[in-house]
C-alpha positions in Angstrom: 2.8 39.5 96.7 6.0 38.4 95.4 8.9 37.8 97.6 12.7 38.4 96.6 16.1 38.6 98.2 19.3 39.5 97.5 22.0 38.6 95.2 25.0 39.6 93.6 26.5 39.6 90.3 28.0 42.0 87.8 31.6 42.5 86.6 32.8 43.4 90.7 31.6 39.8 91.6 32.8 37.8 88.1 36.4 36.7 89.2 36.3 36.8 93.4 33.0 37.1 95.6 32.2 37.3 99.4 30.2 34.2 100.7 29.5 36.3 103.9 26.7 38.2 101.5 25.5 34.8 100.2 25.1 33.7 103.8 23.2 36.8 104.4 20.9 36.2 101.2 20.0 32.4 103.0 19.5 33.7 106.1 16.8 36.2 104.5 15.1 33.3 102.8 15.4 30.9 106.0 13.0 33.4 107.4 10.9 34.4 104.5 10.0 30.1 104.0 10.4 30.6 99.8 11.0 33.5 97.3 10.2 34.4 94.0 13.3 35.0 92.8 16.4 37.3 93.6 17.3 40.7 92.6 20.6 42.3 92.5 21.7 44.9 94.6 23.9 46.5 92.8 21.2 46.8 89.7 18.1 47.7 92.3 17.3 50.7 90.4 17.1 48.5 86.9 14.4 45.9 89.0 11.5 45.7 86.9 9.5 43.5 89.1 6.9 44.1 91.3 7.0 42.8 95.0 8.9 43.1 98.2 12.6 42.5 99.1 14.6 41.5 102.2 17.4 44.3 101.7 19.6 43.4 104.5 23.1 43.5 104.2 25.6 45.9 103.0 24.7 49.1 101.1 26.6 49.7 98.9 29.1 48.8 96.3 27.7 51.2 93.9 26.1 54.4 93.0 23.1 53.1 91.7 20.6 54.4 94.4 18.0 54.7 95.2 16.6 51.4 94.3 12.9 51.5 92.2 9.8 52.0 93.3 8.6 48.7 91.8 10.0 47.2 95.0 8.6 47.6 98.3 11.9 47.4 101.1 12.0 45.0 104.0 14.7 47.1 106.1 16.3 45.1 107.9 19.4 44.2 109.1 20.5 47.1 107.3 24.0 48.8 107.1 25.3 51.7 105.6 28.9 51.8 104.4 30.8 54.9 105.4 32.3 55.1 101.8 28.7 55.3 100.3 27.1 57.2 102.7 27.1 60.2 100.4 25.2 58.2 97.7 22.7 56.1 100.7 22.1 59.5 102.1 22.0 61.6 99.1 18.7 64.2 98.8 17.0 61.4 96.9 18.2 58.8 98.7 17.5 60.1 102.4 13.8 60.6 100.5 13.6 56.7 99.7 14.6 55.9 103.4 12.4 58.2 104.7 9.3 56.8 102.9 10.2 53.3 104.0 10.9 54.4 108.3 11.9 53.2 110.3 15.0 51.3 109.3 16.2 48.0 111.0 20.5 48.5 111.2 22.6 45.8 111.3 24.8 47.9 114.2 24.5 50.7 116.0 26.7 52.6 113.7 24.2 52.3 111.1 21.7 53.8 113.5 24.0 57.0 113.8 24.4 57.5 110.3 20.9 57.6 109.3 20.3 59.9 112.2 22.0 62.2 111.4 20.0 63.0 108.4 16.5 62.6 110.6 15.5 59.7 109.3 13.9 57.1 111.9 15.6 54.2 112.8 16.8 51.5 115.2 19.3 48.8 116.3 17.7 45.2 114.7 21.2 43.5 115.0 21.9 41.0 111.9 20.2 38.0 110.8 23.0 35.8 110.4 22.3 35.6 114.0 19.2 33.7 113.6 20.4 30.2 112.7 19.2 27.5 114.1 21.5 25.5 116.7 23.8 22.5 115.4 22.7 18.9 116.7 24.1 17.8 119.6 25.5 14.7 118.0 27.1 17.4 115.5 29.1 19.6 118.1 30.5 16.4 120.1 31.7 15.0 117.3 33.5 18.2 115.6 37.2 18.2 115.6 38.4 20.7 113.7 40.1 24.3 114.6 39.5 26.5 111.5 41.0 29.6 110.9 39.0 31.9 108.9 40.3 35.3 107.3 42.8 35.9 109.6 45.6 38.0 108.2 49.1 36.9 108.4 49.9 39.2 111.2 46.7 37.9 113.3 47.4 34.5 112.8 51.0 35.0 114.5 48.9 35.9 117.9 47.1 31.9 117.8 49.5 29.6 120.0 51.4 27.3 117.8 49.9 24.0 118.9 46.7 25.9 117.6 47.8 26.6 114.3 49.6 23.9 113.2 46.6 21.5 112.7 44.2 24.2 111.9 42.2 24.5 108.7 42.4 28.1 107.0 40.3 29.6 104.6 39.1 32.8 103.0 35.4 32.7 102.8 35.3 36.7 102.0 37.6 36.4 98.9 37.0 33.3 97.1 38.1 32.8 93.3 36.3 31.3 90.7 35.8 33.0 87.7 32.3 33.7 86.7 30.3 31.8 89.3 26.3 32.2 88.9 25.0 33.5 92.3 22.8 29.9 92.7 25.7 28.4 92.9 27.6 31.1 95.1 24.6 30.2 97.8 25.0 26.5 97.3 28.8 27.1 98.1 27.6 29.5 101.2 25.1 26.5 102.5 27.8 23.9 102.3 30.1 26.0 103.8 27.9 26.4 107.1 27.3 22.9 107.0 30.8 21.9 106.9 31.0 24.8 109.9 28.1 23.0 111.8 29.5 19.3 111.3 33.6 19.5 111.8 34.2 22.5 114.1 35.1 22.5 117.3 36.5 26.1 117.2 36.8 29.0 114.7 39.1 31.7 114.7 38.6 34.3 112.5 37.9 38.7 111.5 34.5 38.0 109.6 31.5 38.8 111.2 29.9 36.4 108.5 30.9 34.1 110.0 31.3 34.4 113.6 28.0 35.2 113.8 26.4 32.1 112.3 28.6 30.1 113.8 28.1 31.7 116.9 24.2 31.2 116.4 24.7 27.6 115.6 26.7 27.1 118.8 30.2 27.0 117.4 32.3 28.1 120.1 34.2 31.7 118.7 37.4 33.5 119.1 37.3 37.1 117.1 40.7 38.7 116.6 40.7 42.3 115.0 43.3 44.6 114.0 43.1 47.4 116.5 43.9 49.9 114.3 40.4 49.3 112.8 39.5 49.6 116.4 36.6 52.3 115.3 35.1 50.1 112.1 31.3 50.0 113.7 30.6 47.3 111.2 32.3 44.6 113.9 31.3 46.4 117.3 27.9 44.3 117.5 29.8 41.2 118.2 30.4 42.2 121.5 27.1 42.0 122.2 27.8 38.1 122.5 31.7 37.8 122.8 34.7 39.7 123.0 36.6 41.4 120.2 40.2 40.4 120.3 42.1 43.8 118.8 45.4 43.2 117.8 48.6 45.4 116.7 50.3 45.4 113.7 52.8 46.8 115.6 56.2 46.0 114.5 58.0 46.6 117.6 55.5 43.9 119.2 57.0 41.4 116.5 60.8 42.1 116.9 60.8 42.1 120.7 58.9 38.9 120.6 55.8 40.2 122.5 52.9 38.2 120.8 52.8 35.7 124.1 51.7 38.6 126.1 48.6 39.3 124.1 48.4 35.9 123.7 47.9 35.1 127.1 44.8 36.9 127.8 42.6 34.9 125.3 40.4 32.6 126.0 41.4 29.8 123.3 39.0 27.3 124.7 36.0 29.3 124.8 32.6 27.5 125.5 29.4 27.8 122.7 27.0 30.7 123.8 23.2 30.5 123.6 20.8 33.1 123.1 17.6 31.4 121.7 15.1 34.3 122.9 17.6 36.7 121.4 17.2 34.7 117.9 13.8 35.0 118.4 13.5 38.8 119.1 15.6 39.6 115.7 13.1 37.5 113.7 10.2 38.7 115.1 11.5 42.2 114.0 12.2 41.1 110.3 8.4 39.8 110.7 7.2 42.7 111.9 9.2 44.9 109.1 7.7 42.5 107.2 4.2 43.7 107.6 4.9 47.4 107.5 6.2 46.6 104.1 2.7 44.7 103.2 0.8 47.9 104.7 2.5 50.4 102.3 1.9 48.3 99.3 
């Protein structure tokens, strides 16, 4: 049986594009060894090929759902999206998710959701979570602070003698005009390996990539606006490290208050390691694996 993953293309991905769901898409084929090819997520109901398909990430960025029957599901690492919860959990589409139970979430808030409409499912956590660790050579000989998504108002929180040498980037908003998804993973895969080889520290509000780097050993700080305090998408981060939720307060800003927060963060943290943990999520995908063989 043929084995895809996911990609993603179409006019909402031709001018900017999230390298967080290309880093997804390779950690799916990491653990699948090879695939056959990838299919789109935002065209799964078009797919006219036959065989099965890693579908974690985020669902969805469009209406077109549920996704055909020519596929058989691996769900895994799933999450629903509050804003398309009434097209994931339409009649038909709480019928697809049904037929395919039980369903591996990406977060507990995923889990909820589904429940809600009595269909079966469970916490798998993500599988950006599952790369391997950097060599040791690799993380004593990173130097680099990078700073990674933070919003302007964040990054006013992250001591001076932090920022001033950092290196900031966007990985969940890069532009290049009509960039083929091959190349959009390449990008992704360098982008980890730059991660794996020069960071000492990363700062940032992406769970794409605090999570790899955690999993690769990169020590983590997570700052989040905490007016977003109740976005479930990020909550599975404490599971391994704190989440950092800051105020956009602008009474913090005028009396000069950002040292106070500051102070409690740990700006120095040391890399975690949770090897039977990375071993647990991919034995699930394996496992959801199979029960998508058995219903072929």
């Amino acid at each position: 049986m043929k084995k895809y993953a996911l990609e993603y293309r179409g006019y909402k991905f031709d001018y900017f594009f999230n390298l967080g769901d290309e880093i997804q898409t390779l950690a799916a084929v990491r653990l699948l060894g090879e695939v056959d090819g990838y299919l789109s997520r935002d065209a799964l109901h078009l797919a006219d090929v036959d065989g099965l398909l890693s579908m974690n990430g985020f669902f969805m960025g469009s209406d077109n759902w549920p996704p055909s029957e020519r596929i058989k599901p691996i769900l895994y690492s799933f999450h629903l999206d509050r804003k398309h919860e009434r097209v994931v959990c339409s009649d038909k589409g709480v019928s697809y998710l049904k037929k395919h139970e039980p369903i591996g979430c990406r977060d507990e808030g995923t889990v909820r959701a589904l429940s809600k409409y009595g269909i079966k499912a469970y916490y798998s956590g993500c599988l950006t979570l599952t790369f391997p660790k950097r060599s040791k050579e690799s993380a004593e000989n990173a130097k680099e602070t990078f700073i990674v998504g933070v919003d302007k108002y964040l990054e006013k929180y992250i001591p001076s003698s932090i920022r001033k040498n950092a290196i900031r980037l966007n990985q969940s908003s890069v532009r290049l005009p009509k960039i083929e998804p091959d190349l959009k993973r390449k990008l992704a895969q360098q982008l980890l390996d730059g991660y794996a080889k020069n960071a000492k520290l990363v700062i940032t509000s992406k769970i794409h990539c605090a999570m790899p780097c955690l999993a690769m050993g990169i020590p983590v700080v997570f700052l989040y606006p905490k007016e977003k305090k109740n976005d479930y998408r990020i909550h599975l981060i404490q599971d391994f490290i704190p989440i950092n939720y800051v105020s956009n307060s602008s009474a913090i800003y005028r009396l000069g208050l950002q040292k106070l927060f500051s102070d409690k963060v740990d700006w120095n943290p040391s890399p975690i390691s949770f090897e039977e943990r990375k071993k647990e999520i991919a034995q699930g995908f394996y496992e959801a694996l199979e029960r998508a063989k058995n219903k072929l």
